[in-house]
MDTraj code that builds the backbone (N, CA, C; nanometers):
import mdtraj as md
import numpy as np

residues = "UNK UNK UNK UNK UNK UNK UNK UNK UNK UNK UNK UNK UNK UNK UNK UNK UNK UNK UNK UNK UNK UNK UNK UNK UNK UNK UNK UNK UNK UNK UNK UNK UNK UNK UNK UNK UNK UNK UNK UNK UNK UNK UNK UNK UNK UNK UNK UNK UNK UNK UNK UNK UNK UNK UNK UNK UNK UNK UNK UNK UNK UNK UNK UNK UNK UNK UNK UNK UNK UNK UNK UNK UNK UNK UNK UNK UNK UNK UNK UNK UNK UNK UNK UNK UNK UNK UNK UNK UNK UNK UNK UNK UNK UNK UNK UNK UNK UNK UNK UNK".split()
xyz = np.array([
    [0.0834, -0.1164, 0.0000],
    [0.0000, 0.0000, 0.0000],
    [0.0883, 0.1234, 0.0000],
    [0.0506, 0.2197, -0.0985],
    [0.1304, 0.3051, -0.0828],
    [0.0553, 0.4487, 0.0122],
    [0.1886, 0.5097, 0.0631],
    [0.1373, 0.6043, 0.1513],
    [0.1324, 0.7720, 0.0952],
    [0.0671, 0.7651, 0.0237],
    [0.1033, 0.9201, -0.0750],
    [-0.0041, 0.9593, -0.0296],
    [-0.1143, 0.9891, 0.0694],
    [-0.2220, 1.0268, 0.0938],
    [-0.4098, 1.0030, 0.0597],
    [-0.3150, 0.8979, -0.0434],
    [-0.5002, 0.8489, -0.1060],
    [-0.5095, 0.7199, -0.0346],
    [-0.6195, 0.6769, 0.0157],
    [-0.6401, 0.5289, 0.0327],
    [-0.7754, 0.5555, 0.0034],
    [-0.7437, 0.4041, -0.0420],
    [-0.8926, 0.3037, -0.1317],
    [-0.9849, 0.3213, -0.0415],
    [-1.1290, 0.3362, -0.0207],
    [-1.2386, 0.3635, 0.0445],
    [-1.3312, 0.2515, -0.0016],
    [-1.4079, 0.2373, 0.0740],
    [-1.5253, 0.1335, 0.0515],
    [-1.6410, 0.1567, 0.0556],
    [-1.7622, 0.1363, -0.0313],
    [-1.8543, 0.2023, -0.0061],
    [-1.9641, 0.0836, 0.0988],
    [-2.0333, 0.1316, 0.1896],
    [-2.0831, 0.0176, 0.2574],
    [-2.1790, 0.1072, 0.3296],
    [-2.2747, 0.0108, 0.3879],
    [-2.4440, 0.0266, 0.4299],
    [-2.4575, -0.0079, 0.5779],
    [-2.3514, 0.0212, 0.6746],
    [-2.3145, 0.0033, 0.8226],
    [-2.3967, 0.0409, 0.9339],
    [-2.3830, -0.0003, 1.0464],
    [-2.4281, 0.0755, 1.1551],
    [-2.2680, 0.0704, 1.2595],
    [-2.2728, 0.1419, 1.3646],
    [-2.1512, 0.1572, 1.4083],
    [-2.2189, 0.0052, 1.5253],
    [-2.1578, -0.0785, 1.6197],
    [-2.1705, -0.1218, 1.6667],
    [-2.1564, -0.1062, 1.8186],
    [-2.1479, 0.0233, 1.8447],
    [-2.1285, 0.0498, 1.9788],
    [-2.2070, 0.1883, 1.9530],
    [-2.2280, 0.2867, 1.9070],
    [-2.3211, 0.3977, 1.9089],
    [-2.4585, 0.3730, 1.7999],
    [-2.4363, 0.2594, 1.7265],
    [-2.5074, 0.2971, 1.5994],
    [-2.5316, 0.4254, 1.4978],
    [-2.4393, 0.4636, 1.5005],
    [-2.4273, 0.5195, 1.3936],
    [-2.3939, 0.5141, 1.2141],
    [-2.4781, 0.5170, 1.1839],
    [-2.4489, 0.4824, 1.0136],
    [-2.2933, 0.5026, 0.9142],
    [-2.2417, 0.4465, 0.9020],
    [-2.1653, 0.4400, 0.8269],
    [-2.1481, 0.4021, 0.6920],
    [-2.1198, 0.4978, 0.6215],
    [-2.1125, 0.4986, 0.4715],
    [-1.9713, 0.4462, 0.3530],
    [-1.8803, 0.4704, 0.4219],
    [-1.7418, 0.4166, 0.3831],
    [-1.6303, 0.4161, 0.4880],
    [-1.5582, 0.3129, 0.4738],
    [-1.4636, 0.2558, 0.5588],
    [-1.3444, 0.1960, 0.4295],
    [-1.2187, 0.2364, 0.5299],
    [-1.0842, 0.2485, 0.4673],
    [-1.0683, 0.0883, 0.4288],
    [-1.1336, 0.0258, 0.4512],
    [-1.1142, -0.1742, 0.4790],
    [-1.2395, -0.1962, 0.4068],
    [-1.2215, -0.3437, 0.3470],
    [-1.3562, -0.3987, 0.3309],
    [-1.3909, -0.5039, 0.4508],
    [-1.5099, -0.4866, 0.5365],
    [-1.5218, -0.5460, 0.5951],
    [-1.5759, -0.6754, 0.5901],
    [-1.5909, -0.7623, 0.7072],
    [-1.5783, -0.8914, 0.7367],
    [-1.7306, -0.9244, 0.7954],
    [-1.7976, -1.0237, 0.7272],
    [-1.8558, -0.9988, 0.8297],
    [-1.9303, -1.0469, 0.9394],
    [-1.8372, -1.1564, 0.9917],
    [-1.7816, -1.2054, 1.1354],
    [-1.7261, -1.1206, 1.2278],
    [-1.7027, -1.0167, 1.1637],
    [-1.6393, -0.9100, 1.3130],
    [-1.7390, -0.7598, 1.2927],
    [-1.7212, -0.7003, 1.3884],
    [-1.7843, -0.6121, 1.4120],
    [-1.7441, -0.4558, 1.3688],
    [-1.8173, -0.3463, 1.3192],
    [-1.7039, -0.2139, 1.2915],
    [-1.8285, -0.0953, 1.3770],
    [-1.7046, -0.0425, 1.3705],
    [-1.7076, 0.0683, 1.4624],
    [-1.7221, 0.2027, 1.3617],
    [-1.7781, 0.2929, 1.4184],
    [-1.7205, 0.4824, 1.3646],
    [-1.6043, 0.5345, 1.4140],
    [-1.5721, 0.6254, 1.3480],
    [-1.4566, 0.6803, 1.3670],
    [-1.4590, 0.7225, 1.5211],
    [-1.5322, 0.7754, 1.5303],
    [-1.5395, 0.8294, 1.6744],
    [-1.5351, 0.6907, 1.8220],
    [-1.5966, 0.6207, 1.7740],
    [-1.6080, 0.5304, 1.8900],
    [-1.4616, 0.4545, 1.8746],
    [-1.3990, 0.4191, 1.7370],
    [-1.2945, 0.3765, 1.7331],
    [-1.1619, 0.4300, 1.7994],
    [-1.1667, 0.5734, 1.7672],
    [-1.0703, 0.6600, 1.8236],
    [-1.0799, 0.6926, 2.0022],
    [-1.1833, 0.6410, 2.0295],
    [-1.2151, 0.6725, 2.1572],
    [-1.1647, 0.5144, 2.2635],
    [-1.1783, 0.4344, 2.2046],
    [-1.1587, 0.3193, 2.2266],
    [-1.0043, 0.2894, 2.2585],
    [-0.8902, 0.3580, 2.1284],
    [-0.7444, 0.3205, 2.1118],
    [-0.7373, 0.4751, 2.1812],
    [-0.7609, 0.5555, 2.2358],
    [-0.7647, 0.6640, 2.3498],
    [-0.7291, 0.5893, 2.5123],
    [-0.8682, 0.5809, 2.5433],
    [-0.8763, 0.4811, 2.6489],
    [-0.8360, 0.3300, 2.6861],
    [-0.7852, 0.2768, 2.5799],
    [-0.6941, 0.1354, 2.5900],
    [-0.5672, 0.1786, 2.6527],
    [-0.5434, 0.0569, 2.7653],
    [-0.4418, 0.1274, 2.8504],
    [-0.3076, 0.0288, 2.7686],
    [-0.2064, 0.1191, 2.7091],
    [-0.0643, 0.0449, 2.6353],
    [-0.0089, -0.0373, 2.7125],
    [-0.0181, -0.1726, 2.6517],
    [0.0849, -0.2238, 2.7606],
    [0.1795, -0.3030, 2.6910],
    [0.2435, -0.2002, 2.5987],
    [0.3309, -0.2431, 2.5141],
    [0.4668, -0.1280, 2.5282],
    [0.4114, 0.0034, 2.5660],
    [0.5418, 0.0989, 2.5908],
    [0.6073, 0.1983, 2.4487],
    [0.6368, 0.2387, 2.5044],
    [0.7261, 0.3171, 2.3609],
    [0.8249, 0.1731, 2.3008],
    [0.7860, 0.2217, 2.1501],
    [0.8778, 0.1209, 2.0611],
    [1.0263, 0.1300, 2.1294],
    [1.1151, 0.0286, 2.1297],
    [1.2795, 0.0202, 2.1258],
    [1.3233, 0.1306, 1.9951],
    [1.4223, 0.1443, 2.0019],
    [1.5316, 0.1893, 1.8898],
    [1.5227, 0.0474, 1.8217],
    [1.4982, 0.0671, 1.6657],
    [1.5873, -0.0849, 1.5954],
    [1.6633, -0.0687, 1.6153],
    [1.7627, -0.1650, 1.6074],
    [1.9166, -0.2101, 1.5951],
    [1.9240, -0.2497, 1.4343],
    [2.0734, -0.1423, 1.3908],
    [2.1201, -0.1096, 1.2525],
    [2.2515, -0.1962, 1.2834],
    [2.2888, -0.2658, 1.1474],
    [2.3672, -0.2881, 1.1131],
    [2.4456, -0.2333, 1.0240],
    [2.6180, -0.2311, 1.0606],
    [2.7298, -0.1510, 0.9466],
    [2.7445, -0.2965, 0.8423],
    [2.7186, -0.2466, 0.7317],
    [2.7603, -0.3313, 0.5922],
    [2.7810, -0.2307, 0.5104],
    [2.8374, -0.3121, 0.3944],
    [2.9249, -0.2427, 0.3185],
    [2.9000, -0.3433, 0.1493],
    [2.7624, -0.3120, 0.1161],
    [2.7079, -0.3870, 0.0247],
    [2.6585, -0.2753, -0.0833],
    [2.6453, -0.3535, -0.1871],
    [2.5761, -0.2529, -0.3486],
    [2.4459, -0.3125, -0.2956],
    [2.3628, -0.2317, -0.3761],
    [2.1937, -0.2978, -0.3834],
    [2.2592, -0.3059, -0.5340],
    [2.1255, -0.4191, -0.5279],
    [2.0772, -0.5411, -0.6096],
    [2.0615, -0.4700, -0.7335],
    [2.0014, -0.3809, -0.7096],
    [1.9199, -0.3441, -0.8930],
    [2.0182, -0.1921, -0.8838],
    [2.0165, -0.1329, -0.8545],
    [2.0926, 0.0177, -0.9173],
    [2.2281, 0.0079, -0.8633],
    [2.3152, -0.0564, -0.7585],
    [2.4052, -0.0624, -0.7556],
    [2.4779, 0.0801, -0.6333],
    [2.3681, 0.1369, -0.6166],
    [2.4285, 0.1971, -0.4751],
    [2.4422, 0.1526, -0.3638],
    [2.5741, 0.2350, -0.2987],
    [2.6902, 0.1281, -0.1903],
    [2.5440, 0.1979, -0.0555],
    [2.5213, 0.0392, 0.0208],
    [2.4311, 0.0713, 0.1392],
    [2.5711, 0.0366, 0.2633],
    [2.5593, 0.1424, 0.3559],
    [2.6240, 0.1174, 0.4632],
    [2.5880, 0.0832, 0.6061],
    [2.4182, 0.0691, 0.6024],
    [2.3691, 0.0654, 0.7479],
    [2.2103, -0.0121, 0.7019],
    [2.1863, -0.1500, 0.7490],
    [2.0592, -0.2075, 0.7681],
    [2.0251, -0.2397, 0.8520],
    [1.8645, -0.2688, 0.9005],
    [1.8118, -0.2890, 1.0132],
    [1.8147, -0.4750, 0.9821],
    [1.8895, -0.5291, 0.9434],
    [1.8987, -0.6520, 0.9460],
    [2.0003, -0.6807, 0.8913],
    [2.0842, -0.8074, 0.9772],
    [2.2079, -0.8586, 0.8635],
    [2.1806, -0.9225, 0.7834],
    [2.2045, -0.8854, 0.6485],
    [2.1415, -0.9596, 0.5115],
    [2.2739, -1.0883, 0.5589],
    [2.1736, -1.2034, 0.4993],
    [2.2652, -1.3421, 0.5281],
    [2.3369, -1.4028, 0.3880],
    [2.3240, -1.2545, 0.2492],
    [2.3842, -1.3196, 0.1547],
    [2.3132, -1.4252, 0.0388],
    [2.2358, -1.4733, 0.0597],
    [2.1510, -1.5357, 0.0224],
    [2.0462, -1.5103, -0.0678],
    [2.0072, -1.3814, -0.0815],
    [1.9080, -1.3315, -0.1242],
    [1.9514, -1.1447, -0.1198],
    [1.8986, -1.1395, -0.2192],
    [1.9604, -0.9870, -0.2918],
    [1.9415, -0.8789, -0.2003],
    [1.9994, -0.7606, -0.1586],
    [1.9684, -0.6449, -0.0950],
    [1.9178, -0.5526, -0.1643],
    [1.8268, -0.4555, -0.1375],
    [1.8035, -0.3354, -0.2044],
    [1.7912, -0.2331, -0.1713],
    [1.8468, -0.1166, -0.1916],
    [1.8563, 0.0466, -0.1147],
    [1.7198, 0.0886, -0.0784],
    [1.6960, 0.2131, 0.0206],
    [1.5509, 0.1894, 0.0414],
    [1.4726, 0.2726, -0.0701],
    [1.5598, 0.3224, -0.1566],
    [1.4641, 0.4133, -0.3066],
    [1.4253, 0.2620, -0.3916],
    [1.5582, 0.1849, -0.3937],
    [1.4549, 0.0501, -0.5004],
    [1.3643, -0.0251, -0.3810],
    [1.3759, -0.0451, -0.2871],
    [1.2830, -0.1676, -0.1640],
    [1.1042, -0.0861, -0.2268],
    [1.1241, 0.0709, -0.1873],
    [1.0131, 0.1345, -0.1898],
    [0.9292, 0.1349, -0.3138],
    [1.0103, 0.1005, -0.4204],
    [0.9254, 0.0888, -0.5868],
    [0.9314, -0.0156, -0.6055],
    [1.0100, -0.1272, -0.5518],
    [0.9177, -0.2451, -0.5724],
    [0.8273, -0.2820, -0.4777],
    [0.8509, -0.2600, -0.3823],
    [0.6925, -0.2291, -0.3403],
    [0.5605, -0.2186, -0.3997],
    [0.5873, -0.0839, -0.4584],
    [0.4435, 0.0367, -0.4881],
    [0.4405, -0.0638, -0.6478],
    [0.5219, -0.1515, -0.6527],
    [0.4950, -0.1754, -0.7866],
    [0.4109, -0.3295, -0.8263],
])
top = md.Topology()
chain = top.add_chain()
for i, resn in enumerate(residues, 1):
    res = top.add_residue(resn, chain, resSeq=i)
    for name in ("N", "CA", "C"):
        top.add_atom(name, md.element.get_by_symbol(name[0]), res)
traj = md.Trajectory(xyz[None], top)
């Protein structure tokens, strides 16, 4: 999914499940074995959920001293030690093959 500001919308015939409120489109297509919410009750919900997970760690970067795979620029720092095995790619090519 790319993050350039558009996401895909869904058009759908909802009620919220905790206020009932009607809902007309949602960023997901829903399921429908589970239940959806409005924006509001959703946001109110991951508000009042108490974290019990903490602020993320720092990743841990690794120093290498590798070309990527497809354009051939020298990478000097990954969040994983590539094991060689399978190609590396800088994060301008990782990100278009991605989106691609």
């Amino acid at each position: 999914m790319a993050f350039d500001g558009t996401r895909q919308m869904y058009n759908v015939d909802l009620s919220c499940a905790k206020c009932g409120t009607h809902i007309s489109q949602l960023p997901f297509e829903p399921k429908g074995d589970r239940p959806v919410y409005c924006f509001e009750c959703n946001k109110a919900y991951r508000q009042d959920r108490p974290s019990d997970r903490g602020p993320r760690a720092p990743r841990q970067m690794y120093s290498v001293n590798v070309a990527c795979a497809q354009c051939g620029t020298q990478i000097t720092e990954l969040p994983f030690q590539p094991s060689g095995d399978k190609p590396v790619y800088c994060r301008d090519c990782m990100m278009a093959r991605r989106n691609s």
